[in-house]
N, CA, C and O of each residue as an XYZ file, in Angstrom:
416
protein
N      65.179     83.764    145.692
C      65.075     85.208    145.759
C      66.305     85.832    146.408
O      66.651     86.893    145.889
N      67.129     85.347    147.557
C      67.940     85.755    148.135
C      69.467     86.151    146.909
O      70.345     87.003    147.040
N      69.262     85.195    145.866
C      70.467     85.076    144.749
C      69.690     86.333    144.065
O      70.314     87.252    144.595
N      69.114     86.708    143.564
C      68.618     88.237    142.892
C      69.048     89.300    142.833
O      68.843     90.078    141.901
N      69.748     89.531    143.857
C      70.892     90.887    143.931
C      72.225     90.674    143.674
O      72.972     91.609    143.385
N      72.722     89.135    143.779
C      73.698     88.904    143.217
C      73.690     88.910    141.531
O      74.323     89.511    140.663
N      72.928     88.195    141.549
C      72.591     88.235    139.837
C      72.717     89.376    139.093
O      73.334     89.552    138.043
N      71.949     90.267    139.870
C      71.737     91.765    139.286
C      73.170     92.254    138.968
O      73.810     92.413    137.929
N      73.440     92.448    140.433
C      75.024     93.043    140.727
C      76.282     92.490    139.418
O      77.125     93.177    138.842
N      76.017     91.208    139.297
C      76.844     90.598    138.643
C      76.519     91.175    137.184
O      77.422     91.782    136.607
N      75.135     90.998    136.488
C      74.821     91.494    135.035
C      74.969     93.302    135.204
O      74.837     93.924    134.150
N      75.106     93.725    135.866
C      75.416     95.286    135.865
C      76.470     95.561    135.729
O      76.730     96.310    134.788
N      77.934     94.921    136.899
C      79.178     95.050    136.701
C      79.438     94.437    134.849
O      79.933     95.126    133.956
N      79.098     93.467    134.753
C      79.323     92.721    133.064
C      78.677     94.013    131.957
O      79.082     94.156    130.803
N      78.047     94.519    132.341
C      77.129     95.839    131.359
C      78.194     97.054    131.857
O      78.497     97.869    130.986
N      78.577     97.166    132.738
C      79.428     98.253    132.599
C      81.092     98.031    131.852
O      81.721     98.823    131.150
N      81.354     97.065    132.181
C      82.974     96.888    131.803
C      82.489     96.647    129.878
O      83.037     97.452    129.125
N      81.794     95.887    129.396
C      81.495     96.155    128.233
C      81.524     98.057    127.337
O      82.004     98.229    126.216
N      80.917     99.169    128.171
C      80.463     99.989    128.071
C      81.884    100.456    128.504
O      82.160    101.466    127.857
N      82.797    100.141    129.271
C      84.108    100.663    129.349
C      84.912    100.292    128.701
O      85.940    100.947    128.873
N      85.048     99.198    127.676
C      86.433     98.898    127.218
C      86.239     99.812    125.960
O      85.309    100.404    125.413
N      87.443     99.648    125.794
C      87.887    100.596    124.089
C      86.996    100.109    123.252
O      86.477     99.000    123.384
N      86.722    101.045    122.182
C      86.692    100.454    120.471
C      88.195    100.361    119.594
O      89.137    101.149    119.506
N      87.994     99.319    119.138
C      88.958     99.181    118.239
C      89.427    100.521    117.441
O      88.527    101.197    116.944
N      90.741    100.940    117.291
C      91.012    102.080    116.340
C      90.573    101.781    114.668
O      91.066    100.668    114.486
N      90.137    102.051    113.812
C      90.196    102.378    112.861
C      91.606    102.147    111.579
O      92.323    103.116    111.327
N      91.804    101.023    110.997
C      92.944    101.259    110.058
C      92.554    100.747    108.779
O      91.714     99.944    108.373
N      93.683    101.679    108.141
C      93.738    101.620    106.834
C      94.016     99.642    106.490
O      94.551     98.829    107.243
N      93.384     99.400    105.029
C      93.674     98.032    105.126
C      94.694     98.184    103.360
O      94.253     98.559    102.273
N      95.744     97.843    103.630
C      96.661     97.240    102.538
C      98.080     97.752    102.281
O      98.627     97.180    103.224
N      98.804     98.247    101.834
C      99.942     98.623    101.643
C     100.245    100.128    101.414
O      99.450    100.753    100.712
N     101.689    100.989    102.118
C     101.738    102.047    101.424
C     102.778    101.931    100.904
O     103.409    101.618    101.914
N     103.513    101.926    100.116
C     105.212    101.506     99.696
C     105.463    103.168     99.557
O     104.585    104.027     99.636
N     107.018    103.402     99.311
C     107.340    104.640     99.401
C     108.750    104.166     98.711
O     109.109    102.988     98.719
N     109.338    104.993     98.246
C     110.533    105.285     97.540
C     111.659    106.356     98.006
O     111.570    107.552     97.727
N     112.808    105.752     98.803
C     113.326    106.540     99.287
C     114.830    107.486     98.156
O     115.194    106.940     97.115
N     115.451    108.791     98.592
C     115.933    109.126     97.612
C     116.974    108.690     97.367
O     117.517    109.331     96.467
N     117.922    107.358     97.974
C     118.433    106.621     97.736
C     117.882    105.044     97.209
O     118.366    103.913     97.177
N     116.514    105.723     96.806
C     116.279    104.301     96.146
C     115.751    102.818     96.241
O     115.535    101.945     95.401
N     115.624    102.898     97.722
C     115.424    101.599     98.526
C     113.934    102.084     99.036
O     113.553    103.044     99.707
N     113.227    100.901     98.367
C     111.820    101.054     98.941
C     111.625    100.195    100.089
O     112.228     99.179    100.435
N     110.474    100.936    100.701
C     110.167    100.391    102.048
C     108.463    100.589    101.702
O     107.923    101.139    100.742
N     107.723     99.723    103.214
C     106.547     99.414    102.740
C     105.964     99.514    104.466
O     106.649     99.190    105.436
N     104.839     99.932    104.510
C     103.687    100.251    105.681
C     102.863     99.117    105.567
O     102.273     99.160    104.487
N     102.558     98.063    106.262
C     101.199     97.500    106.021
C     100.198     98.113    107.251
O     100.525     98.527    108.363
N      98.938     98.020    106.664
C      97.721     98.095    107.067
C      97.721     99.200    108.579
O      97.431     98.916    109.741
N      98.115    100.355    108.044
C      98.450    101.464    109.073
C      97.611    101.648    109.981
O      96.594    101.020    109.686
N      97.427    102.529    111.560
C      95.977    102.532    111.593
C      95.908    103.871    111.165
O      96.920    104.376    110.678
N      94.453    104.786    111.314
C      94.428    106.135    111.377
C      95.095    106.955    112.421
O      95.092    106.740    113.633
N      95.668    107.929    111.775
C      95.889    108.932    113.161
C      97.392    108.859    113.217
O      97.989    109.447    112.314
N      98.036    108.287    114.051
C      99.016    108.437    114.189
C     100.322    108.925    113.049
O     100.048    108.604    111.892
N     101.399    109.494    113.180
C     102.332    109.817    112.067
C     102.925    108.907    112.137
O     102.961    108.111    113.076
N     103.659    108.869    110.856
C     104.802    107.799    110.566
C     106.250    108.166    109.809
O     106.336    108.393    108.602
N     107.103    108.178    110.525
C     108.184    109.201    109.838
C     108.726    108.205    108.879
O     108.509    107.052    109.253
N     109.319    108.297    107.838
C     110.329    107.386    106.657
C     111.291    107.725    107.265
O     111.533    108.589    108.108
N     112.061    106.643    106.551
C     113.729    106.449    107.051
C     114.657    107.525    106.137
O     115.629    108.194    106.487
N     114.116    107.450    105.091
C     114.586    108.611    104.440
C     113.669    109.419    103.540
O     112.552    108.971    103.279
N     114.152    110.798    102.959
C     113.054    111.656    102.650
C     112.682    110.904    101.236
O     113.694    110.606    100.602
N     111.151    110.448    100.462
C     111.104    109.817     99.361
C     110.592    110.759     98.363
O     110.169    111.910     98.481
N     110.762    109.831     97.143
C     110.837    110.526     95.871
C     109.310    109.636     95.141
O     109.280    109.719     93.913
N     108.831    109.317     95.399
C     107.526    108.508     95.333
C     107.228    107.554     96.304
O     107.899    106.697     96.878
N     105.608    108.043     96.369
C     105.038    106.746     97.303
C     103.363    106.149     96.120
O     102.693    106.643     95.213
N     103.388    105.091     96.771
C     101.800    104.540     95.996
C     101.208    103.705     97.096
O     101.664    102.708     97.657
N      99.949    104.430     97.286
C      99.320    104.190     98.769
C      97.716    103.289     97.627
O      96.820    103.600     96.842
N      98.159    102.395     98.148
C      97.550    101.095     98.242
C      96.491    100.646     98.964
O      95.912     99.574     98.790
N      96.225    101.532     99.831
C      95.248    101.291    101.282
C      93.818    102.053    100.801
O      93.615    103.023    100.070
N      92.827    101.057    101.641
C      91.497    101.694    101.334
C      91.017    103.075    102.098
O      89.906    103.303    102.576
N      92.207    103.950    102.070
C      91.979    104.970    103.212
C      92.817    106.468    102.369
O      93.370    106.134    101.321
N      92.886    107.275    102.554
C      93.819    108.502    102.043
C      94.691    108.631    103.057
O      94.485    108.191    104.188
N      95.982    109.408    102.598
C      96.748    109.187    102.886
C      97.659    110.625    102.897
O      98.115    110.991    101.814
N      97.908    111.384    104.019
C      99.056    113.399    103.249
C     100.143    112.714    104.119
O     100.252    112.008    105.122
N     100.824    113.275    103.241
C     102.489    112.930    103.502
C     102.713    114.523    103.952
O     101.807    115.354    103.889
N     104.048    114.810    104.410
C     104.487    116.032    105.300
C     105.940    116.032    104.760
O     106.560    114.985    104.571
N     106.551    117.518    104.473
C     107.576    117.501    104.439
C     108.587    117.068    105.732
O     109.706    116.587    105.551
N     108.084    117.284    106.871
C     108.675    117.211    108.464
C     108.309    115.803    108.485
O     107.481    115.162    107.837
N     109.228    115.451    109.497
C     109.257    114.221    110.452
C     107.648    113.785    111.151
O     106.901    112.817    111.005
N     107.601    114.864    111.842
C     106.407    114.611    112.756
C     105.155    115.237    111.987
O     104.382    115.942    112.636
N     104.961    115.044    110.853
C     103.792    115.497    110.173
C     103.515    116.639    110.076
O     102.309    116.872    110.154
N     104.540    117.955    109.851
C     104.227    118.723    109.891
C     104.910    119.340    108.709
O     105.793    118.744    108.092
N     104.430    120.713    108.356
C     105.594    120.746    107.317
C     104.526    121.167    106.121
O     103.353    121.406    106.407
N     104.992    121.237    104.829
C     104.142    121.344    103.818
C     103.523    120.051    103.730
O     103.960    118.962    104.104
N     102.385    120.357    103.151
C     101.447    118.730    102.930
C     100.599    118.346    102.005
O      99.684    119.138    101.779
N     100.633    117.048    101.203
C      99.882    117.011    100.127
C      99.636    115.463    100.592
O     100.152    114.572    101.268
N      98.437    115.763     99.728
C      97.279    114.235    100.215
C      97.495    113.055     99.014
O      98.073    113.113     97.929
N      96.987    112.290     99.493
C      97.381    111.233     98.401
C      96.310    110.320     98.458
O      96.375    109.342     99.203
N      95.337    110.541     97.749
C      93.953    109.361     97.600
C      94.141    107.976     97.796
O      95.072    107.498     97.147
N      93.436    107.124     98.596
C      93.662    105.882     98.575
C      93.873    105.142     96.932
O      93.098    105.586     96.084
N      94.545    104.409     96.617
C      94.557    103.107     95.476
C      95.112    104.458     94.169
O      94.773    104.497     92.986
N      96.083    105.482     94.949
C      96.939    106.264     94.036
C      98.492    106.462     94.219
O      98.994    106.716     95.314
N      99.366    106.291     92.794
C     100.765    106.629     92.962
C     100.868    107.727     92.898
O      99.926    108.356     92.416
N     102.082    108.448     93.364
C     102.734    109.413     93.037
C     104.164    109.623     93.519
O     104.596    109.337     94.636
N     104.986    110.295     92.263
C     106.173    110.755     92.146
C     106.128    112.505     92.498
O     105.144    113.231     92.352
N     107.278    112.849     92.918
C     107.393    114.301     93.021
C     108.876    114.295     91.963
O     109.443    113.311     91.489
N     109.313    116.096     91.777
C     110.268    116.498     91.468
C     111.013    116.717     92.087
O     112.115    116.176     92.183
N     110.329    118.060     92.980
C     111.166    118.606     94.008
C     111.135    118.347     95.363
O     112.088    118.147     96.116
N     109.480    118.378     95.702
C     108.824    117.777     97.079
C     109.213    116.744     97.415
O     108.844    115.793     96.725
N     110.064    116.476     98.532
C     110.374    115.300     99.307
C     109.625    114.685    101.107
O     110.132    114.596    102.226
N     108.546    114.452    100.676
C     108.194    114.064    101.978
C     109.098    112.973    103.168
O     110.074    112.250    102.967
N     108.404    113.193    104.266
C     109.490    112.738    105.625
C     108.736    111.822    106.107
O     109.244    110.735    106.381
N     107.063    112.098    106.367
C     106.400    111.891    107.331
C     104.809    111.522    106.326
O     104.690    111.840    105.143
N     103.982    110.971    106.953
C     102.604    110.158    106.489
C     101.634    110.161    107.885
O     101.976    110.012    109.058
N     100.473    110.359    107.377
C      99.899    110.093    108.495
C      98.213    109.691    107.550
O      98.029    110.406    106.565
N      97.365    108.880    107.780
C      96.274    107.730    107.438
C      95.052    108.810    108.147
O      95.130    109.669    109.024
N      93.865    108.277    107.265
C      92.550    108.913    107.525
C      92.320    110.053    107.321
O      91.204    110.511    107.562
């Protein structure tokens, strides 16, 4: 009986730090490739949600591959004009050159 409050103490601290750690973020699962306007493609794997992602250079098509959607941004930091791009869809532009991507 004297061990009983230790016990306790011990399965309470273990029930709280459970109840405190993170959840895992959320990501997209598979590829986004992108087409830059010099031509040289580059590729995202398995992004998570949320965060932006600037390209190295402004592209002329991307095909988002990922089980997630996907708006690209004319700006760097996701801002800017913006058009979405359905998961497991390509697309080319004419004029629109996106900078920036951001998942979910």
């Amino acid at each position: 009986m004297r061990r009983l409050p230790t016990v306790l103490g011990t399965l309470t601290a273990s029930a709280l730090l459970l109840v405190a750690l993170p959840t895992s973020s959320q990501a997209a699962t598979g590829r986004f490739d992108y087409s830059g306007t010099d031509g040289v493609p580059s590729v995202i794997f398995n992004p998570p949600n949320g965060p932006c992602f600037g390209f190295n250079k402004p592209a002329v098509s991307v095909d988002n591959q990922t089980d997630t959607g996907a708006t690209v941004y004319t700006g760097l930091a996701c801002s800017g004009t913006a058009e979405y791009v359905p998961a497991r869809t390509g697309v080319s532009w004419g004029v629109f050159r996106p900078n920036s991507v951001r998942f979910g």
